[in-house]
N, C-alpha and C positions, 0 to 999 in steps of 0.2 A: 553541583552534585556530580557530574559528568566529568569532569576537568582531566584529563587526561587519555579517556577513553575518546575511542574513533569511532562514528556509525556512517556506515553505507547505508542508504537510500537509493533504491529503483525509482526511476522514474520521477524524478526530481528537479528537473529544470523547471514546472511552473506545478499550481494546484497544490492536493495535498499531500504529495512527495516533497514540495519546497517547502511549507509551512508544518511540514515534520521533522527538516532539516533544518530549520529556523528554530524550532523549538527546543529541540537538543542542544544546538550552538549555541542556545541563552544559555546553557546549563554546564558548559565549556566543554562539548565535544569536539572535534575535530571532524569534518564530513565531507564522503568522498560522493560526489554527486554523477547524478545518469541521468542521460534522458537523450533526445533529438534537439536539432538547432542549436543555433549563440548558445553556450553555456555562461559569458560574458556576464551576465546583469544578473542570474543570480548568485554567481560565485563570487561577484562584488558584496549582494546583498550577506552571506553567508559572514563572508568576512569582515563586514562592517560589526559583525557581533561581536569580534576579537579570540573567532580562532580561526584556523588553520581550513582552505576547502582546497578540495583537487576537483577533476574532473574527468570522466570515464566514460566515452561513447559509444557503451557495447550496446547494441543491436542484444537483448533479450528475447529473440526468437532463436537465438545460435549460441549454443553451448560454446562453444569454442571461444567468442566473445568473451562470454560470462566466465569462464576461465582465464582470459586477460585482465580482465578487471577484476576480480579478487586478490588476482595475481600482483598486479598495482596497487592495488589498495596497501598490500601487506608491505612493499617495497616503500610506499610512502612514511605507513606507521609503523611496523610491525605487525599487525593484526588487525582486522575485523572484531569489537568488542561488541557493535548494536547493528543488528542485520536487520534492514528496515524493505519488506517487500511491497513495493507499491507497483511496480510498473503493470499498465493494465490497458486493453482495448475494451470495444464494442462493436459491435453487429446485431439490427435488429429485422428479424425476418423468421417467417413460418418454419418448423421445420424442415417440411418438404420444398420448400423454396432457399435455404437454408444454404450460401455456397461452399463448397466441398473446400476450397480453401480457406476462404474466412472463419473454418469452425479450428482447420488447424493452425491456424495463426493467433487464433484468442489462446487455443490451450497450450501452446506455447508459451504466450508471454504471459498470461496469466497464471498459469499453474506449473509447465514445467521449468521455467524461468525461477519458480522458487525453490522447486527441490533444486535444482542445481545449487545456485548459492547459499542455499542450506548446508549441502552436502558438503560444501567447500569451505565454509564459515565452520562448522562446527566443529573440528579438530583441535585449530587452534583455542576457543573458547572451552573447551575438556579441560586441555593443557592449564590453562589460567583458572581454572575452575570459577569462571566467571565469563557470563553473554548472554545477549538477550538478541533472540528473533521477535520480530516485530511482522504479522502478516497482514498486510489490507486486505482482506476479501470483503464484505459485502452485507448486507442486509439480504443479498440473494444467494449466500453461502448459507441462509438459512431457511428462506423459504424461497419459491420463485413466482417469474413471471414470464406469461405467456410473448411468443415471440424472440425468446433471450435466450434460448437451447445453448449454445454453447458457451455462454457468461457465465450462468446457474451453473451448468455442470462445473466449471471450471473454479468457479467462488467454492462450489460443495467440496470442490475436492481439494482448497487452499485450506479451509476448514475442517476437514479428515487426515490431511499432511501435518499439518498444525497438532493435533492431538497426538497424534503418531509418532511426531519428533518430544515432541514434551514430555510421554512417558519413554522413553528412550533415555534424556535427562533428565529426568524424577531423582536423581539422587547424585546431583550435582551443582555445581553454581550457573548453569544455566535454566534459563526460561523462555517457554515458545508458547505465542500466543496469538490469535488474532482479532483484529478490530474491525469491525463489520459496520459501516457506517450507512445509513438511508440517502435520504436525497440532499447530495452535497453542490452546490452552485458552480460548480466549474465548467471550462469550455465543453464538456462535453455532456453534460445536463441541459446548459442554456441550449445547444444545438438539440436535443430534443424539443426544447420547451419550444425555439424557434419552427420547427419544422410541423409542431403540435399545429402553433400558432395559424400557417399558411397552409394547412392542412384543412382547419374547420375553419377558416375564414374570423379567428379572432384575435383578440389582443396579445399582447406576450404577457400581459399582467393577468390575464384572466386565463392563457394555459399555462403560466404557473400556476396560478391557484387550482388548478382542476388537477394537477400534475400531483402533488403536494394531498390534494383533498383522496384521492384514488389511493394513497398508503399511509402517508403520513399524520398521525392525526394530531400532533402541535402544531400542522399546521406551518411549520419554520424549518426553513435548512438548518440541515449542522452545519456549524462551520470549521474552516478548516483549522482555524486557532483551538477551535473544542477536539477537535482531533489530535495534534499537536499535543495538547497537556495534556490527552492517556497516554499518548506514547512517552511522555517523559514521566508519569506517575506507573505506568509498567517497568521502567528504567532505572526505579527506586528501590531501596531496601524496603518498604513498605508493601512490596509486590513480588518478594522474596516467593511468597508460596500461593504464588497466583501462575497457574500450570495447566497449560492445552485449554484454555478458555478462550472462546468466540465470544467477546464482549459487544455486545450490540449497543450503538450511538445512532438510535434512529427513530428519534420523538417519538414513539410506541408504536412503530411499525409490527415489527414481531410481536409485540403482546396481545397482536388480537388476534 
């Protein structure tokens, strides 16, 4: 379905920046991948699907960066066709205990990280009158939680960006949308679920479940495969007029 188009992926080297970049490459994109460390094993994995990966180590907290890798990305293909924004931290602590950097380094990479590559992606997808932005924010792009002052703000406002740009291209071949997923199993959930763990003196099987039971009410991570096939069912002619939607994948988190 994708055969010829290119998608960039933030934060891609593992989790579900990689298994969104795996999902597309079933679909025969070509992808330019980001993130920190070895880029090595998955740009193997990428291309064992039979197409085409590159590799772009921009730091998502610096503009300037994010301006070289778009930059690359278009040198490689031509274009950016599927702008896939994942790259994301965490910091968990009180407001007022809240540190003065760590609030601007999430809204960096969490949020200004996407207008930039937006900003930069979208021209040429006008041009073709065809692209799709893809935004991860969060199940806390929609509602929040205590402790995560600057994630919540930062998800709200990927999911306000998101709308923003979509009617902007309301009457064109692109589409901007975001996917707001619940409690997803990656290293950086387990490392809560860990620290839950040695925190109340319990199992890691029972502060998952306590984890899990506190929002999610299936009970079950999404996974990142489930993830993966909206971003390629958004990517479809089927989702032609699917526009500024914050599509929630979070066993009924939000619906209560």
């Amino acid at each position: 379905m994708l055969k010829g188009k290119t998608a960039l992926v933030t934060g891609s080297t593992s989790g579900i920046g990689l298994a969104v970049a795996k999902s597309l490459a079933q679909q025969g994109a070509n992808i330019v991948l980001n993130g920190f460390g070895d880029a090595s094993a998955p740009r193997a994995e990428v291309e064992a699907l039979g197409v085409r990966a590159e590799y772009h180590g921009a730091d998502m907290s610096k503009p300037e960066q994010i301006d070289d890798m778009m930059k690359f990305a278009a040198s490689k293909f031509g274009r950016v066709d599927i702008l896939v924004n994942n790259a994301g931290i965490q910091h968990v602590a009180k407001v007022e205990d809240f540190p003065t950097e760590r609030w601007d380094a999430i809204i960096a990479i969490n949020l200004s990280s996407a207008f930039h590559t937006t900003r930069l992606a979208i021209p040429a997808m006008r041009e073709a009158n065809w692209g799709r932005v893809i935004n991860i924010a969060s199940a806390h792009g929609l509602v929040a939680s205590a402790q995560k002052s600057a994630y919540v703000a930062a998800k709200h406002g990927v999911v306000g960006l998101t709308k923003a740009v979509a009617l902007e291209t309301a009457t064109t071949g692109v589409t901007v949308n975001a996917i707001c997923p619940g409690w997803v199993l990656t290293a950086l959930v387990q490392k809560q679920i860990d620290d839950r763990a040695a925190r109340e003196g319990i199992t890691a099987a029972q502060a998952q479940n306590d984890l899990l039971g506190e929002k999610q009410p299936s009970l079950q991570f999404t996974t990142v495969e489930q993830l993966g096939g909206l971003a390629v069912f958004l990517c479809s002619p089927a989702a032609d007029q699917v526009r500024g939607v914050a599509w929630a994948m979070d066993g009924g988190w939000t619906a209560q």
